[in-house]
N, CA, C and O atoms as a GROMACS GRO file, in nm:
protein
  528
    1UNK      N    1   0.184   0.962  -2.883
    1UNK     CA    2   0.266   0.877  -2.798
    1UNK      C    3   0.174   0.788  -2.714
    1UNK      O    4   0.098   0.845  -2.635
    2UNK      N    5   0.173   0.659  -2.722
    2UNK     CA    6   0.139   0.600  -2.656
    2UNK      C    7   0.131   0.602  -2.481
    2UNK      O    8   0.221   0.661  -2.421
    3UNK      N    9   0.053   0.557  -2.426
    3UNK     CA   10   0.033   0.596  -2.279
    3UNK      C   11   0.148   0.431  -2.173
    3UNK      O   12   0.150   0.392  -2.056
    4UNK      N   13   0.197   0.402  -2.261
    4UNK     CA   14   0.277   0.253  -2.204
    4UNK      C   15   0.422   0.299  -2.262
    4UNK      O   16   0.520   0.225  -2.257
    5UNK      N   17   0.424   0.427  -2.315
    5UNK     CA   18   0.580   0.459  -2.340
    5UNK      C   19   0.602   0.610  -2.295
    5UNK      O   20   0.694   0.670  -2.350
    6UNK      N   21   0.530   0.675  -2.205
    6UNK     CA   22   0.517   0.787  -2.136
    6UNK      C   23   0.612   0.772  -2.006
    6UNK      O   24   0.624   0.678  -1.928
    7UNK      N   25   0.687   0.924  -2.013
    7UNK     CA   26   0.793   0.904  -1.921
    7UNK      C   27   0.668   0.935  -1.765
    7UNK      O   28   0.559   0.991  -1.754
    8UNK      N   29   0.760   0.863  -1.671
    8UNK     CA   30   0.664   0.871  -1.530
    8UNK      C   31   0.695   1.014  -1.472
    8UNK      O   32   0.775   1.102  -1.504
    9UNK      N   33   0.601   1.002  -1.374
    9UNK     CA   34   0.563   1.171  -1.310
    9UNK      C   35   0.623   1.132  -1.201
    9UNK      O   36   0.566   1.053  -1.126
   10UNK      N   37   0.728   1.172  -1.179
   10UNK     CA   38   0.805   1.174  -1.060
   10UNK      C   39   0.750   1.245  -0.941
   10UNK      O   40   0.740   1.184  -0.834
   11UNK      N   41   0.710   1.376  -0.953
   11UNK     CA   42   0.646   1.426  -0.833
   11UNK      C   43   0.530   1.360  -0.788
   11UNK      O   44   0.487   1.381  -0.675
   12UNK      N   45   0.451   1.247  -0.900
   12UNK     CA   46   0.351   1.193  -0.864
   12UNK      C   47   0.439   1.084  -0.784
   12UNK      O   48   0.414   1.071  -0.664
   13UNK      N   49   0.534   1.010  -0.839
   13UNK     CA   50   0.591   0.912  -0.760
   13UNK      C   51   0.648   0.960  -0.600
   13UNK      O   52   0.663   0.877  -0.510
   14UNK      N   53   0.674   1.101  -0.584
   14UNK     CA   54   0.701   1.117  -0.486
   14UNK      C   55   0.591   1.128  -0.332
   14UNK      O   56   0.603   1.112  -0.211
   15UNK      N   57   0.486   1.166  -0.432
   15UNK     CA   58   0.369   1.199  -0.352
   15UNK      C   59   0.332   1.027  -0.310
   15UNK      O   60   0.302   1.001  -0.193
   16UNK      N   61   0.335   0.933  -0.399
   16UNK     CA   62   0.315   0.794  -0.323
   16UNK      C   63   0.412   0.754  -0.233
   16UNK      O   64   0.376   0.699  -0.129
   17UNK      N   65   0.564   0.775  -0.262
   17UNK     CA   66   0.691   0.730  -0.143
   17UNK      C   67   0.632   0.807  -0.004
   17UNK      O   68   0.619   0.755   0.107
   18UNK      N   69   0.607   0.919  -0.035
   18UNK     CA   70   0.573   0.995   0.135
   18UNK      C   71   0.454   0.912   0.166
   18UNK      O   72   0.472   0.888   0.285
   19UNK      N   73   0.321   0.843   0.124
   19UNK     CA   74   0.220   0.773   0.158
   19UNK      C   75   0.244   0.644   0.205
   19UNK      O   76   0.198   0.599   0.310
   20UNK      N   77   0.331   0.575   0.114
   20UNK     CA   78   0.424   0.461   0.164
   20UNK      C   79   0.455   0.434   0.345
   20UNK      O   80   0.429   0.355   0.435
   21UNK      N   81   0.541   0.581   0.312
   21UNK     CA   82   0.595   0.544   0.410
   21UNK      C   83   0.548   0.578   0.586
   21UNK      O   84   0.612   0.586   0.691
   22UNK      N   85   0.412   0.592   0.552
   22UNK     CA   86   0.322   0.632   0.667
   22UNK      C   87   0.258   0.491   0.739
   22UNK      O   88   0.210   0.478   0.851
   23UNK      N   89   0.272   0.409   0.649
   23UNK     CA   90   0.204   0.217   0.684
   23UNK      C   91   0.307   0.195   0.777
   23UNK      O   92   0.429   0.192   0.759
   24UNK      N   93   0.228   0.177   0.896
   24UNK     CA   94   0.301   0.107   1.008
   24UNK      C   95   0.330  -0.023   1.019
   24UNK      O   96   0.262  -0.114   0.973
   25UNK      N   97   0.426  -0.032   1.077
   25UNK     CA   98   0.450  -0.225   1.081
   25UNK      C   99   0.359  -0.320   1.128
   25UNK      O  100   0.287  -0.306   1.227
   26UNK      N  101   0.363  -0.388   1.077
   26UNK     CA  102   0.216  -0.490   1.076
   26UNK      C  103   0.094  -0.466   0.997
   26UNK      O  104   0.001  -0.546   0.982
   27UNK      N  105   0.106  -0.321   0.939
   27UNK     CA  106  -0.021  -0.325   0.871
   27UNK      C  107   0.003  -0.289   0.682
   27UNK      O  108   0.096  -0.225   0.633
   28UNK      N  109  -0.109  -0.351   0.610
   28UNK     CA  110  -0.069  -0.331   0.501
   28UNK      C  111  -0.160  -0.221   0.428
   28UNK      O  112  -0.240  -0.152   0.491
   29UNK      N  113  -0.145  -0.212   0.316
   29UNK     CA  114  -0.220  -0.096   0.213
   29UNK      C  115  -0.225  -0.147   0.052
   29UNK      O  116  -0.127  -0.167  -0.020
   30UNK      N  117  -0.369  -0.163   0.016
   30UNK     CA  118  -0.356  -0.163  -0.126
   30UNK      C  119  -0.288  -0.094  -0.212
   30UNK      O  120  -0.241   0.010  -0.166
   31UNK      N  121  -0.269  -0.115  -0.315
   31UNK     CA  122  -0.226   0.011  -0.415
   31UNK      C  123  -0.356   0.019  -0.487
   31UNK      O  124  -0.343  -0.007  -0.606
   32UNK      N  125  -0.500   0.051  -0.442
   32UNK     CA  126  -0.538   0.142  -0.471
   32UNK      C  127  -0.600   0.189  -0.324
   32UNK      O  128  -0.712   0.238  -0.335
   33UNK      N  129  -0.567   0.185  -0.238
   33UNK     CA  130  -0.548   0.237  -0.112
   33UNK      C  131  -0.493   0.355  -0.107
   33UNK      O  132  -0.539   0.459  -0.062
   34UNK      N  133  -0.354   0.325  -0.175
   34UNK     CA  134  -0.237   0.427  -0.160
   34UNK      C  135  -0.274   0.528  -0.324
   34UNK      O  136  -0.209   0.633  -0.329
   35UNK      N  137  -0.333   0.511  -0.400
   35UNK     CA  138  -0.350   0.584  -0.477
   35UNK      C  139  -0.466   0.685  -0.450
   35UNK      O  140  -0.434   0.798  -0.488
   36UNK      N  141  -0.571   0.680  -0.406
   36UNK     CA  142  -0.726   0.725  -0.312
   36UNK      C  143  -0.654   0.826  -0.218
   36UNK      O  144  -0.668   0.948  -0.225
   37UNK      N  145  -0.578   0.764  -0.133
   37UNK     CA  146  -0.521   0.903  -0.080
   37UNK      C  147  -0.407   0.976  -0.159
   37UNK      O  148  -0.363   1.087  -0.132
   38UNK      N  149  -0.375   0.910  -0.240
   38UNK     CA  150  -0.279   1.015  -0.322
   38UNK      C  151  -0.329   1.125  -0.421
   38UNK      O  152  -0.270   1.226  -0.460
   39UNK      N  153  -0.471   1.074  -0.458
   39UNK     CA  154  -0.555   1.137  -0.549
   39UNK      C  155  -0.497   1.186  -0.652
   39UNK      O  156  -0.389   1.150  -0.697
   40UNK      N  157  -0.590   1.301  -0.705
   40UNK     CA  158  -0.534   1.394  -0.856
   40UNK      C  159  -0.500   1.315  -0.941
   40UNK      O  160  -0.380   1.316  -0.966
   41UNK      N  161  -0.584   1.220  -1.014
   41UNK     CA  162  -0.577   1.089  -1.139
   41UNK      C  163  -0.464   0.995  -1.061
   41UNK      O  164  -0.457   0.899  -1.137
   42UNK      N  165  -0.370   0.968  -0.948
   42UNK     CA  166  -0.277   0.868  -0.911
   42UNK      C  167  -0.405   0.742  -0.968
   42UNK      O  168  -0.521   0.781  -0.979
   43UNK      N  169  -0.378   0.622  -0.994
   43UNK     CA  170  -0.464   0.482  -0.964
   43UNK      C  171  -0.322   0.379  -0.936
   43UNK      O  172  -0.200   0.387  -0.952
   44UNK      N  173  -0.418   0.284  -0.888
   44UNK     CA  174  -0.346   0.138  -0.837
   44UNK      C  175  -0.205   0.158  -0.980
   44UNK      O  176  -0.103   0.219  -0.951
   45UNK      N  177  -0.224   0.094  -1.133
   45UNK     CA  178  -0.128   0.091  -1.167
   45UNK      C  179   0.020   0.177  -1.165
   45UNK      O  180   0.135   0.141  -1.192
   46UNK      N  181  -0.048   0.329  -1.112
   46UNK     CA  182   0.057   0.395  -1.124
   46UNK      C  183   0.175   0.354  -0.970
   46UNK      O  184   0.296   0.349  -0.946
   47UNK      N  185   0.053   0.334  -0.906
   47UNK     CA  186   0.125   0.326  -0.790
   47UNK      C  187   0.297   0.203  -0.778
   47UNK      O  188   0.418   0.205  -0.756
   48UNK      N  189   0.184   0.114  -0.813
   48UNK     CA  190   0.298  -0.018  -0.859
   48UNK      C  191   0.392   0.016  -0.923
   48UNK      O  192   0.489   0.005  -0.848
   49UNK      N  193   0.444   0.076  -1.087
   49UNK     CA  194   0.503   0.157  -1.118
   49UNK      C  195   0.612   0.227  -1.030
   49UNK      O  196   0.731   0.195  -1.037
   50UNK      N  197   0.569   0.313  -0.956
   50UNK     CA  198   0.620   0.406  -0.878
   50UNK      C  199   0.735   0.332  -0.820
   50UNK      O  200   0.857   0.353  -0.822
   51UNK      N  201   0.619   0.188  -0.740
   51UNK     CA  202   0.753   0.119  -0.613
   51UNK      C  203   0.854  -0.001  -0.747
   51UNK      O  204   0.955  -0.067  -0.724
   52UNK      N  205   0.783   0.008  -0.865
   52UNK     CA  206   0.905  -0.078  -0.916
   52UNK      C  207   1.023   0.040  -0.933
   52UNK      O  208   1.143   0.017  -0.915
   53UNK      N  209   0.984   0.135  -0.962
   53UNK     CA  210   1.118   0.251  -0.995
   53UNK      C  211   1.166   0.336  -0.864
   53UNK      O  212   1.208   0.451  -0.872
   54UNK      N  213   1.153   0.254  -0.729
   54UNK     CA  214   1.216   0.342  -0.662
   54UNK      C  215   1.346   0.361  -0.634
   54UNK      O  216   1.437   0.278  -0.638
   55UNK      N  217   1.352   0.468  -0.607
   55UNK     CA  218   1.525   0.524  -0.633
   55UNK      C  219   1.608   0.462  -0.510
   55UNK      O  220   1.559   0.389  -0.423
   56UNK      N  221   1.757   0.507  -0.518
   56UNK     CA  222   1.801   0.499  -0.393
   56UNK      C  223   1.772   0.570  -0.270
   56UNK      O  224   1.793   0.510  -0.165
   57UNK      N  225   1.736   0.667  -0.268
   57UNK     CA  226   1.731   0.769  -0.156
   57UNK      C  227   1.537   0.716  -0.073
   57UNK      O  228   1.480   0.770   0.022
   58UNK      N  229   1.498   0.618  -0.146
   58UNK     CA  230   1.390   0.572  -0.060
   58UNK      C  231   1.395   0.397  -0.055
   58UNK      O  232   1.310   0.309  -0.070
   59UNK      N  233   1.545   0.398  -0.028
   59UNK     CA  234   1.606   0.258   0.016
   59UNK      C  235   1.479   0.207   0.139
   59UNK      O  236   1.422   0.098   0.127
   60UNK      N  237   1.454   0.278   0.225
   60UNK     CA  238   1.397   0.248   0.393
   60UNK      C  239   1.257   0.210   0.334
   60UNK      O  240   1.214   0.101   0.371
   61UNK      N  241   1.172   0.288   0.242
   61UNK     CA  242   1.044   0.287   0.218
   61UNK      C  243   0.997   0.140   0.219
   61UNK      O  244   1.057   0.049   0.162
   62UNK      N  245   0.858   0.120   0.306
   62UNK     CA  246   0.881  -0.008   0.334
   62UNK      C  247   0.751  -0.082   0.242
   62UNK      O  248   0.636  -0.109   0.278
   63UNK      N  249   0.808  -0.100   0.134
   63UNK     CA  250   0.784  -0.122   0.004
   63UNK      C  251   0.649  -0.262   0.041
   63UNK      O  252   0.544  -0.284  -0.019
   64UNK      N  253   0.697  -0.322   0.141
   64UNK     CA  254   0.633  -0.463   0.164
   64UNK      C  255   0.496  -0.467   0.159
   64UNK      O  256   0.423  -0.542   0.094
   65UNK      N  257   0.455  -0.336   0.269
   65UNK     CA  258   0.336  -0.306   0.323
   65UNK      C  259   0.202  -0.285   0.225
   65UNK      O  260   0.085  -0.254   0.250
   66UNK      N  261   0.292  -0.326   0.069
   66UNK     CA  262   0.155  -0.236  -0.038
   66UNK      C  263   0.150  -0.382  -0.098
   66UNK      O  264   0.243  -0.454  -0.134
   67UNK      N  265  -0.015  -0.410  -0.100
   67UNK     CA  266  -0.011  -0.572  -0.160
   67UNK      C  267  -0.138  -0.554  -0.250
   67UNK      O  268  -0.186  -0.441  -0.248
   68UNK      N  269  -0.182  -0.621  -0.304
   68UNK     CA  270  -0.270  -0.618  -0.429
   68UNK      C  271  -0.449  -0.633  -0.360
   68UNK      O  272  -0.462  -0.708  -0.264
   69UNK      N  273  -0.544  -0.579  -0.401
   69UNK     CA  274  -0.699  -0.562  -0.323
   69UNK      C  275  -0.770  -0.679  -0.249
   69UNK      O  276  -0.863  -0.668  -0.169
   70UNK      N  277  -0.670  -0.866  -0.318
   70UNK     CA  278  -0.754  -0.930  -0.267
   70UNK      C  279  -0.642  -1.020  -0.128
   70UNK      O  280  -0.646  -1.124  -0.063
   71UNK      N  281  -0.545  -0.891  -0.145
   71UNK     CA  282  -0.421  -0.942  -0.003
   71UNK      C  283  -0.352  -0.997  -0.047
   71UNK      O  284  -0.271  -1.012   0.044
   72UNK      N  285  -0.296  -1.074  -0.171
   72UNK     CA  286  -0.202  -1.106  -0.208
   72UNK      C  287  -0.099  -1.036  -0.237
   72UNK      O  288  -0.114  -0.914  -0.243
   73UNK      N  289   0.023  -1.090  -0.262
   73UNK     CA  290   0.169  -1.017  -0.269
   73UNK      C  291   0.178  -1.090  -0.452
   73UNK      O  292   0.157  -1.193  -0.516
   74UNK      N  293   0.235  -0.916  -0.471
   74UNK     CA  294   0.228  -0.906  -0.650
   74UNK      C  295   0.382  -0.939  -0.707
   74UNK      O  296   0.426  -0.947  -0.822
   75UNK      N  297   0.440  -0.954  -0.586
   75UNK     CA  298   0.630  -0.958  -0.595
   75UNK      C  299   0.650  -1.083  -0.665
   75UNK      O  300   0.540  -1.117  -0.709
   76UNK      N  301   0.752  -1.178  -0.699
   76UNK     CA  302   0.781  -1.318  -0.750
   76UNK      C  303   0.876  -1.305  -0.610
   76UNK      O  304   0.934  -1.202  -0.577
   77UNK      N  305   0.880  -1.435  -0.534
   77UNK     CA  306   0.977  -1.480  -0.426
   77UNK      C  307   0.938  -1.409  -0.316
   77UNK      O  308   0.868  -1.310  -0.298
   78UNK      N  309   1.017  -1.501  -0.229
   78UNK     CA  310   0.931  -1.502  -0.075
   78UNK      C  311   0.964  -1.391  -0.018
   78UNK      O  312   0.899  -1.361   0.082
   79UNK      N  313   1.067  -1.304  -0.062
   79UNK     CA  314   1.129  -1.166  -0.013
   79UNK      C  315   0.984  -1.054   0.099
   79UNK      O  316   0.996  -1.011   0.214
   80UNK      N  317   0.871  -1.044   0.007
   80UNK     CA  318   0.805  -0.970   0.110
   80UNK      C  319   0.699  -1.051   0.182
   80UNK      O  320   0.626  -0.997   0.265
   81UNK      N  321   0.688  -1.182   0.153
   81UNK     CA  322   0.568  -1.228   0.252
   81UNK      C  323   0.714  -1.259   0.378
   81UNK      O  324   0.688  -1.286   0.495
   82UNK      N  325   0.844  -1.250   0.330
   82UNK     CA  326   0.895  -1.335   0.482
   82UNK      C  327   0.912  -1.183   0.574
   82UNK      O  328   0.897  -1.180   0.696
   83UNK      N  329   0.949  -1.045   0.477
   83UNK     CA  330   0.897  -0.953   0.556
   83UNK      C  331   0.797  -0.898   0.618
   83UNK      O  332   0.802  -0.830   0.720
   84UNK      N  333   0.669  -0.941   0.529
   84UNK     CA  334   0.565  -0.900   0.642
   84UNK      C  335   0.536  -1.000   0.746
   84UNK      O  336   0.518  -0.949   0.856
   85UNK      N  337   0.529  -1.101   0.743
   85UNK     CA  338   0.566  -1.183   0.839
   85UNK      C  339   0.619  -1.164   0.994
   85UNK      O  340   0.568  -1.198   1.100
   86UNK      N  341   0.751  -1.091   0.959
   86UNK     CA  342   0.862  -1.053   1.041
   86UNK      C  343   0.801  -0.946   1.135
   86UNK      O  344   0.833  -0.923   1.252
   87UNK      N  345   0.719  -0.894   1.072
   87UNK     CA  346   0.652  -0.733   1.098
   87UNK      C  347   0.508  -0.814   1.207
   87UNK      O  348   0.452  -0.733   1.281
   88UNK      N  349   0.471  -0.916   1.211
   88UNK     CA  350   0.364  -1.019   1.285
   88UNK      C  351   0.212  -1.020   1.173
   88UNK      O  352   0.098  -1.037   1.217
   89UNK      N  353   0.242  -0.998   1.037
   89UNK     CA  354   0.096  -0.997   0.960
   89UNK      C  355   0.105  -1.131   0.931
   89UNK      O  356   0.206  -1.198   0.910
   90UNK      N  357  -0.050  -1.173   0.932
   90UNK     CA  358  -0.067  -1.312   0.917
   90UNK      C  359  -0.153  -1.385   0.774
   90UNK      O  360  -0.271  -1.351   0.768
   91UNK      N  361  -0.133  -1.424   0.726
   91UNK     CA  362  -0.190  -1.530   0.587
   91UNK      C  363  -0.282  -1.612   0.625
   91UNK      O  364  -0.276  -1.686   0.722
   92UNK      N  365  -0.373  -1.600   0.545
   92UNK     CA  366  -0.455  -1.691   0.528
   92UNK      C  367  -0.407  -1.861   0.468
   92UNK      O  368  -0.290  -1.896   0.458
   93UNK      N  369  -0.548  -1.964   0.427
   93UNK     CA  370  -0.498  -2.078   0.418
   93UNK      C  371  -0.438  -2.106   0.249
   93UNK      O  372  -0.362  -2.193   0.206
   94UNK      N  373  -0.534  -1.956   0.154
   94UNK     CA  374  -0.488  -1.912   0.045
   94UNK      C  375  -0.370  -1.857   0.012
   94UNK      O  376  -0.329  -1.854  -0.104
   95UNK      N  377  -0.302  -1.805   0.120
   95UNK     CA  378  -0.190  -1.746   0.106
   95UNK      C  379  -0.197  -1.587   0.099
   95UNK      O  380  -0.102  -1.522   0.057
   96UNK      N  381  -0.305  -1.534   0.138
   96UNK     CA  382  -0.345  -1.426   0.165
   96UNK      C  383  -0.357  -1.372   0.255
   96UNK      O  384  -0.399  -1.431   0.354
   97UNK      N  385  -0.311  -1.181   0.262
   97UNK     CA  386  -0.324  -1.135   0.424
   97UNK      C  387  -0.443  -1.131   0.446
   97UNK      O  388  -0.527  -1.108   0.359
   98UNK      N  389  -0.468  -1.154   0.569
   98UNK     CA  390  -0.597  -1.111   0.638
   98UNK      C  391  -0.606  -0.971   0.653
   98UNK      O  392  -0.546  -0.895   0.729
   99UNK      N  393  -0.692  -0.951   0.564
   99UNK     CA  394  -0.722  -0.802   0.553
   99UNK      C  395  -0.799  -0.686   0.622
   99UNK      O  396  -0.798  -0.564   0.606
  100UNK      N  397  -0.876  -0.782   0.719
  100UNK     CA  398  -0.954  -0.734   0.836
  100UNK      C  399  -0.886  -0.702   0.944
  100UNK      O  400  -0.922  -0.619   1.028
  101UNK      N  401  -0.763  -0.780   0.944
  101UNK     CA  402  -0.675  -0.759   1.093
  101UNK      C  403  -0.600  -0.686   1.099
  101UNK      O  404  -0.565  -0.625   1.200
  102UNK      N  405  -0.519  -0.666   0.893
  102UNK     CA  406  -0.385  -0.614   0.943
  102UNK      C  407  -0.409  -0.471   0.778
  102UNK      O  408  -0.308  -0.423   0.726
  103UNK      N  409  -0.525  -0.439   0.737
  103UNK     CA  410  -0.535  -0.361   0.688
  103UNK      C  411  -0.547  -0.216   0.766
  103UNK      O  412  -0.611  -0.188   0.867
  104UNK      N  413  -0.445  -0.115   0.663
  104UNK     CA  414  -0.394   0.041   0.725
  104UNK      C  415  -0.547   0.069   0.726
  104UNK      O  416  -0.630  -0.007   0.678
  105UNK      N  417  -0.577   0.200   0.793
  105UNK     CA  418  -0.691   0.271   0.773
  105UNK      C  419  -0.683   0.435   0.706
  105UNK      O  420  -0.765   0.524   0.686
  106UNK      N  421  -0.549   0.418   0.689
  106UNK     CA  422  -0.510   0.559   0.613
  106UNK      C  423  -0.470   0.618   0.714
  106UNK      O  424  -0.467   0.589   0.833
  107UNK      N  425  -0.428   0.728   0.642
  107UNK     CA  426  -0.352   0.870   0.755
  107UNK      C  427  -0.458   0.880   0.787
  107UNK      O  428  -0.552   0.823   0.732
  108UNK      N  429  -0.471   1.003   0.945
  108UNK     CA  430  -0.533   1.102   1.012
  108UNK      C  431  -0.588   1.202   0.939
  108UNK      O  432  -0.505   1.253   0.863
  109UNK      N  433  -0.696   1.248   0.934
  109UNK     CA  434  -0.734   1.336   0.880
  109UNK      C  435  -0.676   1.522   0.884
  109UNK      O  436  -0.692   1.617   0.806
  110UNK      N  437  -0.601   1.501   1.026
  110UNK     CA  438  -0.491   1.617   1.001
  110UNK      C  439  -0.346   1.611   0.913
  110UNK      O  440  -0.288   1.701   0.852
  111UNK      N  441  -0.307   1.440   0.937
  111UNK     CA  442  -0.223   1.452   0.864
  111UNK      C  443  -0.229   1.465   0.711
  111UNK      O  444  -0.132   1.485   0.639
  112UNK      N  445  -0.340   1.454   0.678
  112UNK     CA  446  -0.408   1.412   0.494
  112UNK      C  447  -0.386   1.584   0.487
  112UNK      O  448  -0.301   1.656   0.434
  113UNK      N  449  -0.488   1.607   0.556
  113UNK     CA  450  -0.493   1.800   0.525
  113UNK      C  451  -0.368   1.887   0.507
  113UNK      O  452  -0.357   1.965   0.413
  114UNK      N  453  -0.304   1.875   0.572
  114UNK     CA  454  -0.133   1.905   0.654
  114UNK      C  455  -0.078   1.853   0.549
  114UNK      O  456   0.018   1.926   0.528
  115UNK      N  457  -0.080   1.783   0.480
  115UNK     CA  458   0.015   1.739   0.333
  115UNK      C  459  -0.030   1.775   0.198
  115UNK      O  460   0.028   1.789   0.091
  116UNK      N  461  -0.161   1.785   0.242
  116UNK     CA  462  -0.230   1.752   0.064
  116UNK      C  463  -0.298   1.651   0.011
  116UNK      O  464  -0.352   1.655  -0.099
  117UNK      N  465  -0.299   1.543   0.098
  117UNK     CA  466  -0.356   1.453   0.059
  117UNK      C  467  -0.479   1.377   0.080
  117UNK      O  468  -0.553   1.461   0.131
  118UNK      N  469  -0.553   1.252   0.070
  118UNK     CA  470  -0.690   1.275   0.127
  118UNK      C  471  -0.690   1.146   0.238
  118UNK      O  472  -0.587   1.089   0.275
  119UNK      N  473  -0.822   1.116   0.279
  119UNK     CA  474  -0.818   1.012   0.353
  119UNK      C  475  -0.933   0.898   0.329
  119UNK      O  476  -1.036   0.930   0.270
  120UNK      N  477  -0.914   0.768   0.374
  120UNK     CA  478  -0.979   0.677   0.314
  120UNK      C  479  -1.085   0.667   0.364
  120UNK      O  480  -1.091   0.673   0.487
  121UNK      N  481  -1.196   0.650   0.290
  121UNK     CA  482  -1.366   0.650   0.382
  121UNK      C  483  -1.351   0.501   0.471
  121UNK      O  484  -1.281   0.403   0.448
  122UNK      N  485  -1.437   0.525   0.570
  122UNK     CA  486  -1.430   0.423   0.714
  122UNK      C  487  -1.453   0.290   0.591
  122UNK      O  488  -1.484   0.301   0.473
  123UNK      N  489  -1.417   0.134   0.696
  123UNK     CA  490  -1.463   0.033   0.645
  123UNK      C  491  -1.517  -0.029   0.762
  123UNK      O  492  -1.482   0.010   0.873
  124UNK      N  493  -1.604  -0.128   0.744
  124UNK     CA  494  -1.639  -0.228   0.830
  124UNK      C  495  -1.625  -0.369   0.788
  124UNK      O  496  -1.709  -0.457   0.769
  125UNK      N  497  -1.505  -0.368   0.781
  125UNK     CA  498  -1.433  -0.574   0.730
  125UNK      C  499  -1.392  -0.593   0.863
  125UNK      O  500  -1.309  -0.684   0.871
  126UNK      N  501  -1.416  -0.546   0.960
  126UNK     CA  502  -1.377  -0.624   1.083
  126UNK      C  503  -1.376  -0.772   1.094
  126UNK      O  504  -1.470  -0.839   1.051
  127UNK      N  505  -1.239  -0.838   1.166
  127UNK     CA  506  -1.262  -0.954   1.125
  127UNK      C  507  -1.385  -1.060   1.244
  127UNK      O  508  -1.430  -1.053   1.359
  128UNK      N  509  -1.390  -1.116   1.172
  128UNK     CA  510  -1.514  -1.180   1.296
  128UNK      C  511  -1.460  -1.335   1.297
  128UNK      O  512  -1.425  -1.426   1.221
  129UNK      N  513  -1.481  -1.298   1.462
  129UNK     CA  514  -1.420  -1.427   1.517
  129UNK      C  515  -1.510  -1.550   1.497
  129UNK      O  516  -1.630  -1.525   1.494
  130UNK      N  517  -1.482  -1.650   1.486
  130UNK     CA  518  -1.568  -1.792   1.486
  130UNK      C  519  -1.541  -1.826   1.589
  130UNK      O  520  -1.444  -1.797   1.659
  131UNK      N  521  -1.695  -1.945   1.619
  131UNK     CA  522  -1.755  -1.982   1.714
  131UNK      C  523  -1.699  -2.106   1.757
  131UNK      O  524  -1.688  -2.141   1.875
  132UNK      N  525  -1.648  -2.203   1.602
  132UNK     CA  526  -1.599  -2.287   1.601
  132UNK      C  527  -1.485  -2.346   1.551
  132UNK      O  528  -1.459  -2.463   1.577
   0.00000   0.00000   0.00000
């Protein structure tokens, strides 16, 4: 059986909805952000996957917050840049989030432990202000 006609792992999909839904407003998360802490083989594609098949009962999950590594939105139509927006994240002149300002840093390291899941090693993309 091919690996593009394999039924999905739901408990894996569940383990990304609970990660989901830990991104606070204003800030976003790759999907392979959200897969790193989901670990145990999860990667970026599955993740995507996951939020195209989400069910009803994770209507709230705030689906917006997960955008592609170089800050772009992977959606067709303005539906989640006018929500993150709404939330105060800001675009670049590319049309890209600024990823220094409004990128998650992952759960807490109690909360990663306390679930099962892991946490993302530090970054330093701080954004740096210009002079001019």
């Amino acid at each position: 059986m091919s690996a593009a006609f394999e039924q999905p792992d739901y408990a894996l999909y569940a383990k990304i909805y609970t990660v989901c839904e830990q991104i606070p407003p204003g800030q976003v998360a790759t999907y392979g952000d959200i897969a790193a802490i989901v670990g145990g083989g999860c990667d970026a594609r599955t993740v995507g996957f996951a939020l195209n098949e989400m069910p009803p009962e994770h209507a709230n999950l705030p689906w917006q917050r997960i955008i592609n590594r170089q800050g772009g939105i992977s959606t067709r139509g303005l539906a989640q840049r006018q929500l993150l927006e709404a939330e105060g994240v800001a675009f670049d002149a590319q049309d890209l989030v600024i990823l220094a300002r409004h990128r998650w840093a992952g759960p807490s390291a109690d909360w990663a432990a306390a679930h099962g899941f892991n946490t993302l090693p530090p970054r330093d993309d701080a954004e740096q202000l210009s002079l001019f």
